[in-house]
N, C-alpha and C positions, 0 to 999 in steps of 0.2 A: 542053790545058794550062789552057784558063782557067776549066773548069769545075773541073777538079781545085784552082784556086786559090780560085775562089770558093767549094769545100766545106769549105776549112781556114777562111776567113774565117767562115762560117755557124758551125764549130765553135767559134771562139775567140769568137765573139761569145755565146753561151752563157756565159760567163766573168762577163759583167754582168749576166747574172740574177740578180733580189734575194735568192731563195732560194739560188743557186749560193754570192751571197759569204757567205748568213749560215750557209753548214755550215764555212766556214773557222773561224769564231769558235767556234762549236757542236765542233767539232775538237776547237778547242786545250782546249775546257773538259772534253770526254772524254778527253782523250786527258794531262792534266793529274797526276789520281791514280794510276795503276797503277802507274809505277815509285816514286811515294813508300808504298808498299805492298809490294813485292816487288824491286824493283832497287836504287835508293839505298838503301830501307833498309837490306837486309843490308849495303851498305857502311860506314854509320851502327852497326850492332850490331855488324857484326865490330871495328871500330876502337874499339869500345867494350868490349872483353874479354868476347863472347860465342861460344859456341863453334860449329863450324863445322855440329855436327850441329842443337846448339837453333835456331839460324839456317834451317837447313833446312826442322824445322817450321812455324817462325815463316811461312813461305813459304805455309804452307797456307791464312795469311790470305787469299790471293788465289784461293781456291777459288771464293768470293760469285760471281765471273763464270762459272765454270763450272757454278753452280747458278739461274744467274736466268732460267731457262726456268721453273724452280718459281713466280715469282710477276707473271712475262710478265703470265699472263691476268689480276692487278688493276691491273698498268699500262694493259693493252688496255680495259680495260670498270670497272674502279671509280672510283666521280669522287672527288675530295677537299674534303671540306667546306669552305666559301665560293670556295678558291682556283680549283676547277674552273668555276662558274659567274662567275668574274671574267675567267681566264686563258680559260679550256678546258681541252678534257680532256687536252692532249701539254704545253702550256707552264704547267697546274701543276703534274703529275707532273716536269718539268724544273726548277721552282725549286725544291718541295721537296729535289728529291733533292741540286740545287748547294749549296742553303744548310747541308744536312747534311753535304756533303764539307766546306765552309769549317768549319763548330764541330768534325769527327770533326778535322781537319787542326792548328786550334790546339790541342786535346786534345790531340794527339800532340807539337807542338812543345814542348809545356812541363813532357812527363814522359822521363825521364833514365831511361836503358833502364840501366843500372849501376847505378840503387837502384830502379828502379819497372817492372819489366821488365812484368810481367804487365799492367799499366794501360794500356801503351806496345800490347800485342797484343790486349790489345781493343779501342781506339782504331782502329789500323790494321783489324782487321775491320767495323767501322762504315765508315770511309771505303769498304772494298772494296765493300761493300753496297750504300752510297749512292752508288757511283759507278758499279754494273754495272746499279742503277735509272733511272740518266742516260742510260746506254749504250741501254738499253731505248727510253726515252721518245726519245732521239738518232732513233735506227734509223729506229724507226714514222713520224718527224716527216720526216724522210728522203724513206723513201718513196712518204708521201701528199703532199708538199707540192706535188711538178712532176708534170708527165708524165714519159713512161718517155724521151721523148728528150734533158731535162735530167739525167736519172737519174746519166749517167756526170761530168758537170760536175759535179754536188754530191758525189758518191763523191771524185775528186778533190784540189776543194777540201776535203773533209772531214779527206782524207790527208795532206795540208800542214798543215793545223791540227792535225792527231793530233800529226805529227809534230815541231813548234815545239814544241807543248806537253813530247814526251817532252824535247827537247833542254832545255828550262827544267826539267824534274822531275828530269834525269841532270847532265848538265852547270852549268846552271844552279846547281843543291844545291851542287855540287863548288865551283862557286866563291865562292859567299858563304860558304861553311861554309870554306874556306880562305881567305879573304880575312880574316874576323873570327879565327882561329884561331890564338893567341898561338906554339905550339910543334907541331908536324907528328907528333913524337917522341910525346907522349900524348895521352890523351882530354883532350877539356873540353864541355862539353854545352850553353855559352852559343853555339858556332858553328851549331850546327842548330837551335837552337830559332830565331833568326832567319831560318836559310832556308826549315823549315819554314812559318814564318809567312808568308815573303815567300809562298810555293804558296799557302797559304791566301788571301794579299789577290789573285793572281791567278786564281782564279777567278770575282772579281768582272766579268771579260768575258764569261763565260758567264751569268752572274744578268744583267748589261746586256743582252744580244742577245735573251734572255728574254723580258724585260719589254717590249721594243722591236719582236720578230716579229709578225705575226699570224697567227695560228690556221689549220692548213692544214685543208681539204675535204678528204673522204675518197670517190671513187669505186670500189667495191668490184664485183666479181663478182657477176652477177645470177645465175646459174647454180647456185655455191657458198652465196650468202644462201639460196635456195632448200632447195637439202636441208637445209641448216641451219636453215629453220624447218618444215620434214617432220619432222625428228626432233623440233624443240622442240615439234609438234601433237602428236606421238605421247606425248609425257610428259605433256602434259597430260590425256591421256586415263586418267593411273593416278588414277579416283578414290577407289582406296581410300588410297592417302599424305597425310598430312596438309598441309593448304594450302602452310605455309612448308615444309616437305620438299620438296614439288612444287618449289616455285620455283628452290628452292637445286639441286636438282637440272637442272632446265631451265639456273640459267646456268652448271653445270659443263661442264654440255654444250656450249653455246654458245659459251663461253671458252676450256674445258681441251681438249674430247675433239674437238672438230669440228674444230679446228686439225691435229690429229693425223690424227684419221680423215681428212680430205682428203690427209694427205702419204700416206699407207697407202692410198687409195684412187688416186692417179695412180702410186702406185709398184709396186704388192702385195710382191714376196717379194723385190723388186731394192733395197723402202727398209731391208732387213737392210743390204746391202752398201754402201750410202749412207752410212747412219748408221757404219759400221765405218771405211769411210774418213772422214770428218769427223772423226772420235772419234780418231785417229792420225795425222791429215795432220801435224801440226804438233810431234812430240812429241821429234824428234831437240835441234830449236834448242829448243824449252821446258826440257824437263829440262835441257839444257847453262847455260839460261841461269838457272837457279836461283842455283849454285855461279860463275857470269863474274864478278863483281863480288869474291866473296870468292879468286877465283883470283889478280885483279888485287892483291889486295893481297897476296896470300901468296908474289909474283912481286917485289914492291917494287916493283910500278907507282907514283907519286905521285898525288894526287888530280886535282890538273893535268894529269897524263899522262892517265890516263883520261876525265877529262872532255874535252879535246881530240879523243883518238883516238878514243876507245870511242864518245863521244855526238855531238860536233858531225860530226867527218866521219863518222863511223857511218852515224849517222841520214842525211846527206847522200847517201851510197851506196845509205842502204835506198830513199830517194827514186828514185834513180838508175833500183836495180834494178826499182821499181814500174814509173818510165815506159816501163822495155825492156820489163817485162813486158805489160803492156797492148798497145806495139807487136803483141808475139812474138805475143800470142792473137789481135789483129785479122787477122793475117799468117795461122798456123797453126792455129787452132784451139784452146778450152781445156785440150782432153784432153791434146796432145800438150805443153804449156807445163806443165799442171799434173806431168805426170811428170817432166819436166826439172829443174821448182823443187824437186822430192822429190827426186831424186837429186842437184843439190846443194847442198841445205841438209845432207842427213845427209853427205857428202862433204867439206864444208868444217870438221865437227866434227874431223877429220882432221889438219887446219892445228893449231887448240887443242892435241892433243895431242904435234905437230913444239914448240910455243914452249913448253910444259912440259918438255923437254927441254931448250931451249935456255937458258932461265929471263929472269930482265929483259935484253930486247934490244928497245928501242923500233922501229926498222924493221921489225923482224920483227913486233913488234902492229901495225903499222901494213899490213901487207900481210894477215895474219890477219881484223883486222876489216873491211878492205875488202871481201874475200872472200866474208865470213862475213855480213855487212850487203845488200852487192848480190846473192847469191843467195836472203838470205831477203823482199828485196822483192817478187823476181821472183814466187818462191812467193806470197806474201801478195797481191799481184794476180791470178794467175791463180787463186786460189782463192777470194777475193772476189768474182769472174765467175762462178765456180761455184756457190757458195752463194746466189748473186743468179738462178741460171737455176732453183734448185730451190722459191722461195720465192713462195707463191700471195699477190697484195698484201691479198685479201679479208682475211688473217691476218699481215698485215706485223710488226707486235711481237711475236706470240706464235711463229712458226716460224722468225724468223730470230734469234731468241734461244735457240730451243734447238737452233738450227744451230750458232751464237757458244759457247752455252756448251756446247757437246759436244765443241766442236772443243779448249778446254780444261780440260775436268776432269782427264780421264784422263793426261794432259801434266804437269800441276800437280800431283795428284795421288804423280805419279812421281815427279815432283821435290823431294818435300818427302822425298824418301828422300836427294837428293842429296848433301848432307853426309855423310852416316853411310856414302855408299858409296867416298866420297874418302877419308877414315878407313881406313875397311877394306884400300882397296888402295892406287891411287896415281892424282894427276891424267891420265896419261897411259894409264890402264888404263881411265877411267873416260871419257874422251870418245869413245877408240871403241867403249866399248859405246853411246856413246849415235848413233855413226855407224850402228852394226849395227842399231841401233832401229825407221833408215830405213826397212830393206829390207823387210819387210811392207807398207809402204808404198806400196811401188813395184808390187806384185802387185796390191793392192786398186786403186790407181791403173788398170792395165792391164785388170782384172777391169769395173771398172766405165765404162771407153770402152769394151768389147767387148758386154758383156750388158744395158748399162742404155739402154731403148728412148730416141730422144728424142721430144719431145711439145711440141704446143705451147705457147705462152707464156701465162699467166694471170695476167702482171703488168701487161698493156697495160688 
């Protein structure tokens, strides 16, 4: 007993690791703009007399995370003029990218989607940009900054901060934007431009913690440098290419292709089935949650209601169901957790389409979102585990960003149909397609504990 108590103390005491508390801050400043990009705001355009399809695409804004494997490798390897030889190479790419969410953020507060809609959506695609470059530079800084046995302490604390921040970008919106908001009845465009701004001054905890860290060390794979610089010898061996070709060449290699080739070379024909599941683990709650916010209102939820239900206890349960999750994988194993959170995230779309039926009946959202929150955390930690077991640290920014962003293109993507398929049929038609979405999911889940060898770790 008293070893087992003294391993809980060892573990909590990880908690006052400098780097543990400073990814709670790091958290809340990633985890800050997504829904002021994809969630609030569709509830912001829908209340604003736009329609349920245009809103839909509008959603594609938040593609930028599903494409930021495309420029991983000049977060990993390009410096930024003065800022990188003042900061370093992780905490300038990190203030650049914060200071561009704060200006893409008052850009958006102070254009009125009812007369300047277009302004309003490329604004929100800058934030999305500048915020899945945060994500980027977040991850790497992650990574390299502890050993691998603080690794789960700073994940953690990371998650608490993600998730405060969503509850300030969901909840939070809802009530200054209702608080300032003369008549519930129509639009008026002075209540969001101050919530949005208030998002905007809050990010200035992220630009502080910034300015404040220091620069992590990087100990990489001697094995993986190696072939990595075999191949950079062999290009230099083309002397017929022009010098700067040579170069440019050598660091695609370096950057782009050796990142890859390492995941293709510990995987061979199993990183098909890898990349299939990643590409769809997540696609039942994504697509559903395109269209949740615009459901809420088409339901006569109040904005109160749903910032209450939807975001504070939401996010509360999504918490919940992370720390069962982490339990459930230390207990059983990833494989078996990750197929459980697959079947019921797509299972709980289920519930959505029981309260579309029912129409506004607050207990009944309130049992839906619980549901719906606590199995998609469970999922989101056990697949977080997994994503962390597939990812070599020699290429920390570059392969778990196109872990991150694979896991949502394809999702997002789908969902920007979302609208137009509510249209076409009915709310209730349309969540258990997105239940049935699961079930692919659940085969590639089982596919890949059965046939995908395991191997050792190349994070340590």
């Amino acid at each position: 007993m008293s070893n087992t108590t003294t391993g809980f103390r060892e573990g909590f005491r990880l908690y006052r690791h400098p780097r543990v508390v400073t990814m709670l801050f790091l958290g809340f400043s990633s985890g800050l703009p997504l829904l002021l990009v994809f969630g609030t705001l569709s509830f912001w355009l829908r209340e604003a007399g736009v329609e349920r399809g245009t809103i839909g695409f509008i959603s594609w804004a938040a593609l930028a995370y599903g494409f930021k494997w495309a420029w991983a490798p000049l977060v990993d390897r390009l410096p930024l003029p003065l800022l990188t030889r003042v900061l370093g190479r992780r905490r300038a790419w990190l203030l650049a990218s914060q200071v561009t969410v704060v200006m893409a953020l008052l850009g958006m507060a102070f254009s009125d989607p009812s007369s300047n809609l277009a302004q309003l959506v490329m604004l929100a695609v800058l934030t999305a940009f500048a915020s899945a470059t945060q994500d980027i530079a977040v991850d790497a800084f992650r990574i390299e900054s502890a050993p691998q046995r603080v690794q789960a302490a700073m994940a953690s604390t990371y998650m608490i901060g993600y998730r405060l921040a969503m509850i300030s970008a969901s909840a939070g919106v809802l009530w200054v934007a209702a608080w300032f908001d003369p008549d519930e009845a129509s639009y008026h465009h002075l209540p969001w431009l101050l919530a949005y701004s208030a998002m905007a001054g809050l990010m200035g905890i992220g630009i502080l913690t910034t300015l404040i860290v220091r620069e992590p060390d990087v100990a990489v794979d001697a094995a993986t440098m190696a072939r990595e610089e075999e191949g950079a010898l062999t290009l230099r061996g083309w002397r017929s290419l022009p010098q700067r070709l040579e170069r440019a060449i050598e660091w695609l290699w370096r950057a782009v292709i050796s990142p890859l080739a390492d995941f293709l070379r510990r995987y061979r024909w199993h990183a098909l089935l890898l990349l299939a599941l990643i590409a769809t683990y997540r696609i039942s709650d994504i697509v559903l949650g395109v269209v949740a916010n615009i459901f809420y209102v088409d339901m006569g939820f109040t904005k109160a209601e749903v910032a209450n239900v939807t975001k504070v206890f939401g996010i509360a349960m999504t918490l919940l169901g992370a720390v069962l999750g982490g339990v459930l994988v230390g207990r059983f194993g990833v494989m078996r957790i990750l197929f459980i959170g697959a079947l019921l995230a797509a299972a709980t779309n289920l519930l959505f389409a029981l309260l579309a039926t029912v129409g506004h009946d607050l207990p009944m959202l309130i049992v839906v979102v619980g549901m719906d929150n606590l199995s998609g955390g469970l999922a989101s930690a056990a697949f977080v585990a997994y994503l962390s077991g597939l990812t070599n640290i020699s290429y920390s920014a570059t392969q778990y960003a196109l872990f991150s962003s694979l896991m949502m293109l394809l999702p997002k993507f789908v969902g920007g149909f979302s609208g137009t398929a509510v249209d076409a049929f009915s709310y209730p038609e349309f969540f258990v397609a997105t239940a049935l979405m699961g079930l692919p999911v659940l085969l590639l889940v089982w596919l890949a504990g059965r046939f995908v060898p395991a191997e050792e770790s190349v994070r340590d």
